[in-house]
N, C-alpha and C positions, 0 to 999 in steps of 0.2 A: 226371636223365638225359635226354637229347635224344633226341627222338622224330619221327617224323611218321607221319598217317594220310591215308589217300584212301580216299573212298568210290565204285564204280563199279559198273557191270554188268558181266561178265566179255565180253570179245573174242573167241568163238569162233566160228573159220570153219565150216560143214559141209561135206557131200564135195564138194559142185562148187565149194567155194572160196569162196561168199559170206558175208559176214558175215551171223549169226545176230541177229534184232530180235523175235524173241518170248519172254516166258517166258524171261527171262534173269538166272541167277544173280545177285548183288547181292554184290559181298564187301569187305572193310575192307583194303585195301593199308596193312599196320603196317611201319616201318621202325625199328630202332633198332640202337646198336652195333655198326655191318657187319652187320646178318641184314633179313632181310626176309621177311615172312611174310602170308599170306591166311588171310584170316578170311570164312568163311560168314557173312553177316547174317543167316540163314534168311528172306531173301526171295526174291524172283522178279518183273522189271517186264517190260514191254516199253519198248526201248530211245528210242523217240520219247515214251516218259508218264516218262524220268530227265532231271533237267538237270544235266548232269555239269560244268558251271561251279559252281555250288554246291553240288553234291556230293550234289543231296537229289531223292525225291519229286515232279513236277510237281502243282501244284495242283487239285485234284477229281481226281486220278487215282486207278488202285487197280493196288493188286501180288499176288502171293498166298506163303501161307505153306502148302505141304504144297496139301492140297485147298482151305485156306481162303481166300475173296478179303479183302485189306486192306488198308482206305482211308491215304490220301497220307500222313495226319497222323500217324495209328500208325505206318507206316513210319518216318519222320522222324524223333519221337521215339524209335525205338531207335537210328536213328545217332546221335543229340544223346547218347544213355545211352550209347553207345562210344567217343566221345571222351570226354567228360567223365570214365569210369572211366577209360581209359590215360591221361588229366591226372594223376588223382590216383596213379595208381600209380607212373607214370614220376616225379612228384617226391619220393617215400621209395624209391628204390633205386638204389644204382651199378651194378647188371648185372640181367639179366632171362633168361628161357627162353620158349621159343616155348609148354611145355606149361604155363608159370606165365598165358602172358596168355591161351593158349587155356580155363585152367579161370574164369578172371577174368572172362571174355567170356562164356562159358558162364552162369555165375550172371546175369551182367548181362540177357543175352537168354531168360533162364529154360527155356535147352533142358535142363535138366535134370528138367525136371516137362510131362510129356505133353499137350498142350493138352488139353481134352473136348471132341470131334469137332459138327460143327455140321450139318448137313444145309447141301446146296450148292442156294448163294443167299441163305441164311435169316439172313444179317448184316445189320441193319437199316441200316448207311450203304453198304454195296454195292447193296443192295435199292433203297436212295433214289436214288441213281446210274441204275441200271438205271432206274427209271420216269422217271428225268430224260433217259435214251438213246431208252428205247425209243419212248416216247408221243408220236402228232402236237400238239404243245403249240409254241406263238406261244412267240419270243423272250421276250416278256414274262414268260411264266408260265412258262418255264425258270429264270427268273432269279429270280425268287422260288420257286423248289423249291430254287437254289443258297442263297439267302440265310437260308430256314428249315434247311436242314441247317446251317448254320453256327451257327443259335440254339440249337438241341440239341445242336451240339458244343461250344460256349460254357455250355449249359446243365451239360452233361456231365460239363468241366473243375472248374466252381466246386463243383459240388458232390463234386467227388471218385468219380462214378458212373460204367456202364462200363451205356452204353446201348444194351440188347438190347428183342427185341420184347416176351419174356418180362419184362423189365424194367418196361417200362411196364404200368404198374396206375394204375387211377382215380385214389387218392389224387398217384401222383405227378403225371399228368397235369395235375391241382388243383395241386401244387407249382411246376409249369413256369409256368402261366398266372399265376401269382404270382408268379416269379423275372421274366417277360417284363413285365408291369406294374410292379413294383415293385422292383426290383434290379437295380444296375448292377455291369459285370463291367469290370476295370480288368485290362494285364500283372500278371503274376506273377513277371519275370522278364526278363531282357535277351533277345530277339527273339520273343518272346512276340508273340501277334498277338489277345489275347481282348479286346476292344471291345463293349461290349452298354450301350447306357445304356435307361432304361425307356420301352419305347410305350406307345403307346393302347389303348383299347378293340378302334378295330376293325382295326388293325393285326397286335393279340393274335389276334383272329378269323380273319384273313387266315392267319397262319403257321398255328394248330391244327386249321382247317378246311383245309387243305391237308395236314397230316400225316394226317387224317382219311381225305382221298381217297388217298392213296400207300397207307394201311393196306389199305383196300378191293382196292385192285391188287395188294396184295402175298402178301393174303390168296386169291385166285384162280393168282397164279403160284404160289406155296408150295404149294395143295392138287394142282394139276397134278404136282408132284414128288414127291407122298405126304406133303407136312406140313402139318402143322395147325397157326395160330397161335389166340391169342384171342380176342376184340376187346372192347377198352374202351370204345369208345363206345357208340350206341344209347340206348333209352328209360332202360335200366334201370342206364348207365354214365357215362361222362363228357358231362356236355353240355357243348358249344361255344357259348363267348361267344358274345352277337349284334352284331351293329351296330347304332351312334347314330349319327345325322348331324343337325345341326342344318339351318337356313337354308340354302340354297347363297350364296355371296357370287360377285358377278360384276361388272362396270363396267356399266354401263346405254349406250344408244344416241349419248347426250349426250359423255359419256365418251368411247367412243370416237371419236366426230366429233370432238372438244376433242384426241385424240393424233393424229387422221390430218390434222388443220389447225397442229399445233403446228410454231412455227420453232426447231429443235435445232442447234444448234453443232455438236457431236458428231457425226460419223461413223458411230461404234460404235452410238450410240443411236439414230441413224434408223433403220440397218438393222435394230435390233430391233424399234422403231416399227413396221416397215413388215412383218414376220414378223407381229409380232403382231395388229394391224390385218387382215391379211390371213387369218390364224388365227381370227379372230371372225366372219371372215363368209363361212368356210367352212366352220366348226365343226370340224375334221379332229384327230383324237389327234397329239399333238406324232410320236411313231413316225410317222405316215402322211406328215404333211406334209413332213417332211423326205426326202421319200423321191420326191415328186413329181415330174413332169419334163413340155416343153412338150409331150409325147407326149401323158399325160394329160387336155388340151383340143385338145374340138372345137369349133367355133359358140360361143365362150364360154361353155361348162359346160366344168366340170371332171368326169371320172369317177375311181374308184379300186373298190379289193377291199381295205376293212379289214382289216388284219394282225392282228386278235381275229378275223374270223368267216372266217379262210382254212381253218380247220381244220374248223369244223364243219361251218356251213351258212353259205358263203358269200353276202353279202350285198353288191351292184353298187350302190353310194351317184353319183348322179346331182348335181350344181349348177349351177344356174346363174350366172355370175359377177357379183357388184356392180360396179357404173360405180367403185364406188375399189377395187375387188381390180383390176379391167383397168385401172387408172390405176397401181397398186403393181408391178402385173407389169412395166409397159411401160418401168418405169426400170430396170429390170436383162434383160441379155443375154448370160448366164454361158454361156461353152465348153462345158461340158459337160453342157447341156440340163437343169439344177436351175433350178426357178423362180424362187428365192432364195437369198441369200447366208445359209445356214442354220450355227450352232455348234452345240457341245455342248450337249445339256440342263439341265447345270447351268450350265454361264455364260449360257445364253439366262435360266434362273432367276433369276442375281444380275443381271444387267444390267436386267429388266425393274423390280425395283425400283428401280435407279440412274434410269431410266428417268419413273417413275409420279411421284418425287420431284423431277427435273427437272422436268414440265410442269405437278406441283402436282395430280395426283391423288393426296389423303391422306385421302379423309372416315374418320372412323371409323366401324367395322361390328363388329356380333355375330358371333361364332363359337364353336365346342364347341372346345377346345381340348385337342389329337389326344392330351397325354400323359393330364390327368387327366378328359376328357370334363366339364370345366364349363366355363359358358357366360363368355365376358372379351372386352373389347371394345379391337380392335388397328385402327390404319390401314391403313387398305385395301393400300398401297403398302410393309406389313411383310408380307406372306404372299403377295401378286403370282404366280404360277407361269403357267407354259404351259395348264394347265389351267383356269386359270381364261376364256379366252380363248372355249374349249370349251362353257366354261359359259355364257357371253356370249350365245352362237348361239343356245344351246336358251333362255334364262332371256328374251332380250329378242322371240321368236316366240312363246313360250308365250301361249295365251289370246287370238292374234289370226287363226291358220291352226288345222287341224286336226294334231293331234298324230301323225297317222300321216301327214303333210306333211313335219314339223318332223324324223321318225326316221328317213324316207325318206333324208335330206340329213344326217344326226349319224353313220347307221351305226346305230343303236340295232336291236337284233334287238324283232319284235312282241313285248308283251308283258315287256320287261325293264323288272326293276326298277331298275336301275341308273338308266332315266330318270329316274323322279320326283326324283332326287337332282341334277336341269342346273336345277330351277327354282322360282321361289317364287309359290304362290299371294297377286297383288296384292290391296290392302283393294279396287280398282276391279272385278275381277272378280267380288270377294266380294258388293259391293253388284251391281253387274248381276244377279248369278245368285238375289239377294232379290227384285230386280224383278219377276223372272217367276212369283213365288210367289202 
């Protein structure tokens, strides 16, 4: 039997006539047989978080059900459960009733069985949201609170769980740290989106020690409301992988002299040459530098306010410019005040290896290798990134100026550990520093 459905927010004006965009109905427009009938989803969006082209939930958004708030994906999949039942229905019947699909839909959406009321906010992916909205947090570290919700909802899926605060207990905790290491999540299913193949060490550390700090947030807004959750971690709870970092790997001085003299054919590849060159001896996070403009310099020093320490304690990084960054500069004179002819970060990624292999930067180097944290030894010109560039700055100053010089000019806050990780103590340092013994 021939059917059709749409899924929308309903269209209502209020009294002055304007269309209504908050907290708006959601309902299933069924057609069949000449009749036409609405169906309640039991949700509620606002109208800019539906995208009524696909019919569905916008991405990270949230709706609510009654008092309860709920995330994009739950929404979704109950449309995906309302077509698929009126599929299977509409093909074993030649006629139909409005109260046959209304009971049919009912089961499907289980408004037949009361939810168990949740204190408001106390939903751990609305919760996660919330501390992704509310908190002064860098682009950066937005984007990694998006990308750890996505592994506990990946997590969630494979395992068949339905992850509440209550939910999480040590043991599982241990179980997750063990699905994100070791287990990969593949579709399930035609437009299925679950993708997870297994990280590293400190990757695993990065997403758990991040659910660690949302707990802590989550645990002070819930008790302000009168709830009390648990918490799993601590001494006596789950402890958080640590991080491993082997050697830092970086190109040496030589190196770079050898890319900022090399003759390139390529187009593409100079102006990567000449980003990256320029990125080594200003040390700048790929975020910053593309961001820079001829504002920026005065007297040949560049200044900036690194986008990590805008939030905290911002921190005013000073440089002075190298005789080949003002030689880099002065071949480009872009409109619109960019230093550089700057791409995306992953093409600046692949290109730099197209790049490292054209001029014949290939030594081989040790590294910990990020899935299983053992040490293998890859050409330099196979792992290449923006970052490395970074490391360049700190790794090839290290042990000739004073380190509080070196962090003045990286951005490094006093006292971060994160430095020790830009550079390698040389065997020439090692012996000097035997001399004085």
């Amino acid at each position: 039997m021939k059917h059709s459905v749409k899924i929308s927010p309903e269209r209502r004006k209020d009294k002055a006539g304007n269309l209504i965009e908050t907290n708006v109905p959601v309902f299933a427009d069924i057609r069949f047989a000449g009749t036409r009938m609405f169906y309640f989803t039991g949700y509620r969006i606002d109208m800019d978080k539906f995208d009524i082209k696909a019919q569905q939930a916008k991405k990270n958004s949230i709706g609510t059900e009654g008092n309860r708030d709920v995330q994009y994906n739950i929404i979704n999949s109950r449309f995906k459960k309302i077509r698929a039942a009126l599929e299977l229905f509409f093909q074993d019947v030649d006629s139909a009733t409005k109260d046959q699909i209304k009971t049919l839909l009912d089961d499907v959406c289980s408004k037949a069985i009361t939810p168990e009321p949740q204190p408001a906010g106390a939903d751990f992916y609305s919760m996660f949201h919330h501390y992704h909205d509310v908190c002064k947090l860098s682009t950066g570290r937005k984007n990694r609170i998006n990308s750890t919700i996505n592994h506990w909802q990946r997590y969630e899926a494979t395992r068949g769980l339905q992850i509440t605060f209550e939910a999480i207990t040590v043991d599982l905790l241990r179980d997750f740290e063990y699905y994100l290491r070791n287990e990969s999540t593949r579709p399930q299913g035609r437009g299925t989106k679950l993708f997870h193949s297994p990280v590293g060490k400190n990757t695993a550390h990065v997403i758990i020690a991040l659910t660690r700090t949302f707990w802590n947030f989550a645990r002070k807004e819930l008790k302000r409301k009168g709830t009390e959750i648990h918490y799993p971690f601590g001494s006596d709870g789950y402890q958080v992988p640590g991080e491993t970092y082997g050697e830092p790997v970086y190109i040496t001085a030589d190196e770079r002299n050898i890319l900022f003299c090399a003759t390139i054919e390529s187009e593409r590849l100079q102006r990567v040459r000449d980003i990256f060159v320029f990125q080594c001896l200003i040390g700048a996070r790929v975020g910053d530098l593309c961001k820079l403009t001829k504002a920026n310099i005065q007297n040949n020093t560049i200044t900036y306010i690194p986008r990590k320490t805008k939030e905290g304690k911002p921190v005013n990084v000073s440089i002075p410019l190298h005789p080949k960054a003002l030689e880099i500069l002065s071949r480009y004179n872009l409109p619109d005040g960019r230093l550089l002819p700057f791409i995306t970060d992953q093409r600046y990624n692949d290109y730099l290896k197209d790049l490292f292999r054209e001029v014949g930067i290939n030594r081989i180097v040790t590294r910990l290798n990020p899935t299983t944290g053992e040490p293998e030894q890859v050409h330099i010109s196979d792992i290449v990134s923006s970052h490395m560039a970074r490391r360049a700055f700190v790794g090839n100053l290290y042990g000739k100026v004073d380190n509080g010089i070196i962090s003045s000019m990286s951005g490094h806050v006093a006292g971060s550990k994160a430095f020790t990780r830009y550079y390698d103590v040389s065997k020439e340092l090692q012996q000097d520093a035997i001399n004085l013994l």
